[in-house]
N, C-alpha and C positions, 0 to 999 in steps of 0.2 A: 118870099123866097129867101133860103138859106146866103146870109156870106160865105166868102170858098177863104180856107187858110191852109195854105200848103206848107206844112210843120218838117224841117230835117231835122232828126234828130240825129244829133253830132257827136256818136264816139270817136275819143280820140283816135289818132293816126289810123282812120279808117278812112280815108280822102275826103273826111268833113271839109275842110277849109275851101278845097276844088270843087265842091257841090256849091258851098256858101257860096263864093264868086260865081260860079256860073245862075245861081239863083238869083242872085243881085242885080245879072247883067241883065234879067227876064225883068223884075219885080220893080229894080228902079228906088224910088224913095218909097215905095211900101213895101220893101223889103228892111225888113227887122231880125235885130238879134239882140238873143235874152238870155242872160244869166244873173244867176245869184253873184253876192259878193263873197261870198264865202268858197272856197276853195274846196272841189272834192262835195258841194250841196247837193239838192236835190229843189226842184222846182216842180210844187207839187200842184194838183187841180185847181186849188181856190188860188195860187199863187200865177198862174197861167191865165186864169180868168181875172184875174185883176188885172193883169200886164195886159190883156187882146183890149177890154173895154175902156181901160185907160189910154193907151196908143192906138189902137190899129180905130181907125173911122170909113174906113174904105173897103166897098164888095167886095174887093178880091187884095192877097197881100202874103208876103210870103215870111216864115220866120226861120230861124234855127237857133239851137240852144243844144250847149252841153248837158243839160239839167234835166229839162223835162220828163217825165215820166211815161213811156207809149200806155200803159194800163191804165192811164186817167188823164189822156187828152181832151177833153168835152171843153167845148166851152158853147153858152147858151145865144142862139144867132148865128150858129158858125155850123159849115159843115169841113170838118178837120181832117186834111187829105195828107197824110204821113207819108214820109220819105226815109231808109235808112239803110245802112251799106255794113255790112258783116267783112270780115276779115278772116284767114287762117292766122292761127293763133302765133305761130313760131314766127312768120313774117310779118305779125304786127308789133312783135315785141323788137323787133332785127329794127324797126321803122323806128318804135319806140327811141331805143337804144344811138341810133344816128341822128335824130330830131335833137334830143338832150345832148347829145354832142358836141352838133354845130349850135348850138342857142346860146348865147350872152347866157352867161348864169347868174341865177337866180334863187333856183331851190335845188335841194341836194342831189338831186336824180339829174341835174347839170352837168356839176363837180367831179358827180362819178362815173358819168359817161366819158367825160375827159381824160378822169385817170387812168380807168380800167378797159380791160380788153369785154368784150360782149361773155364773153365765159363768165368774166366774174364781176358783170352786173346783174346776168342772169341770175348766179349764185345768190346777190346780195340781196336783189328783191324776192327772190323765194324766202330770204332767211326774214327779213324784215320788215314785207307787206304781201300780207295774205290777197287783201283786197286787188293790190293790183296784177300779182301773178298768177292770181286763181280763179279762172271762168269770168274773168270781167266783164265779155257782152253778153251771157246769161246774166248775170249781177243788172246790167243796165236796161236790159230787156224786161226785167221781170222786177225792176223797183217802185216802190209806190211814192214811200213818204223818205225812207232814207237809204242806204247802202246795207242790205244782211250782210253780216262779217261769216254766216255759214251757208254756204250757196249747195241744197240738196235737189233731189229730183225733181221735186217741189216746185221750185223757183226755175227749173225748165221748162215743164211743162207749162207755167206760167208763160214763160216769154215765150214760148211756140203760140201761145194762147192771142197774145199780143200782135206778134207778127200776122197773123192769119188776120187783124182786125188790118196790118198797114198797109194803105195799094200800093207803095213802091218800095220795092224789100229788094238790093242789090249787093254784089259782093265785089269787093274791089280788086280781086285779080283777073276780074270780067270790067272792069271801068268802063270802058266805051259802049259796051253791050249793055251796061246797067245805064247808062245815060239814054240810050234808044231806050228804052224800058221807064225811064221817068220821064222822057218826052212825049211816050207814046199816053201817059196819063192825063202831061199838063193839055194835051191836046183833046184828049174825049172831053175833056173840063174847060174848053174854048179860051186857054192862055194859049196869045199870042207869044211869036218869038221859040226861040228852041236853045236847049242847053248845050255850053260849048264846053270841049274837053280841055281842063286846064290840068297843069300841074302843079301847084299850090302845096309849098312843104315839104316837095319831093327829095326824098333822102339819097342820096349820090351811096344809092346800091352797088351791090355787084351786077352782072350779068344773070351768074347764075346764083342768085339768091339764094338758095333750099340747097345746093350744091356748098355755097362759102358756108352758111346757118350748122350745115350737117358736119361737119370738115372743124368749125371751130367749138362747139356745142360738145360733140363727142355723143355715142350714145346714150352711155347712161344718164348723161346731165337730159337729151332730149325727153327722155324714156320717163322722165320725174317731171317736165315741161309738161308733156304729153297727157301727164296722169290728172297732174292737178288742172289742166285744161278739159278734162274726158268730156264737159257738159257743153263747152265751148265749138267743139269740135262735131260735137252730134250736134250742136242748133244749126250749123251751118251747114248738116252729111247733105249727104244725096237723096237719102231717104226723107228725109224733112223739106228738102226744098222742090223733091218732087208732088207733096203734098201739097207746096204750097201754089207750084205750077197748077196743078187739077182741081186747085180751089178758085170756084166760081168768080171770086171778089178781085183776085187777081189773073185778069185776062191775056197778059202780054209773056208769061212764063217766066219763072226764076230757071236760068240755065246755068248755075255757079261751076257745076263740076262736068260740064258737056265739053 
């Protein structure tokens, strides 16, 4: 019989950190987390199976990692039960934006969160990182070995490809709902214990988030947001995640936009 590995994969300020603790509070000390040293890496197949056989010795154990790749989770002994939480693109960058804020700085998306108003950090990562202002969670859904600097339809449909392989696919402006939704999995998978809703990293929002975003953004800056997100925005439509609801492999439904 297979070991069970329940892998989160952790895009940033997509309430990775809140999944991480409430998995730790389940998993205990066979809860792990793995990354590279390298800032911005990628933790690929052989690099994932080298980290489960060297640490993990136990049936059951849970991990998370900014890194790893969903199109090449395999490890051999293991049956590897994925976890992963999408975001709307404008409110992940609003998250972005107040994380760098409030954080002891460090690196320069700190410093300019501090100086600048959200208008003209926006401005400055469109001008200055492709990577992070353009379709980031197709970029991370659909990467194998490293980050493509040209993310086409290509590397969509990939990560639609991907998602469809992971039993617990959540969006964080449904949190609670998406926590029933990976409790309802650790449970068919006989882990005890149930995940609690934390808030972990929570950025001291507004009320009406999409309301302050649309107000200080202005249209056309959104309108440019919007475009270079268009892949970001269809992985996560209604149309795809009703696909993924009437997909046999995930029984408890993705309800992102209900």
């Amino acid at each position: 019989m297979k070991k069970k590995l329940f892998l989160h994969y952790h895009i940033f300020k997509n309430a990775g950190t809140s999944i991480g603790r409430a998995l730790k509070e389940i998993f205990g000390e066979t809860m792990y987390f793995y990354d590279s040293d390298q800032p911005g890496g990628v933790i690929n197949n052989n690099m994932l199976t080298e980290f489960v056989e060297g640490s993990i010795k136990c049936n059951v154990a849970g991990l998370s990692s900014h890194q790893t790749c969903l199109s090449s989770s395999r490890v051999a002994g293991f049956q590897v039960i994925g976890f992963i939480m999408l975001r709307e693109p404008l409110q992940r960058f609003f998250s972005m934006y107040n994380y760098h804020k409030k954080t002891d700085p460090k690196i320069k998306l700190d410093y300019l969160a501090k100086e600048l108003s959200f208008r003209d950090f926006m401005k400055w990562i469109i001008k200055n990182s492709r990577l992070v202002s353009s379709n980031f969670q197709t970029n991370f859904c659909s990467k194998t070995d490293t980050y493509p600097q040209n993310i086409s339809i290509q590397e969509l449909i990939i990560a639609k490809e991907n998602l469809l392989r992971t039993e617990g696919f959540g969006i964080v402006e449904r949190f609670d709902d998406s926590l029933t939704l990976f409790n309802r999995i650790l449970n068919k998978h006989q882990v005890q214990g149930k995940l609690e809703s934390y808030q972990e990293n929570k950025s001291d929002q507004q009320v009406d988030t999409m309301g302050f975003i649309k107000e200080e953004l202005g249209t056309k800056l959104i309108r440019k947001i919007k475009g270079l997100n268009r892949l970001d925005h269809e992985l996560r439509s209604e149309e795809h995640t009703s696909e993924l609801q009437s997909h046999s492999f995930i029984s408890y439904a993705v309800f992102c936009l209900k």
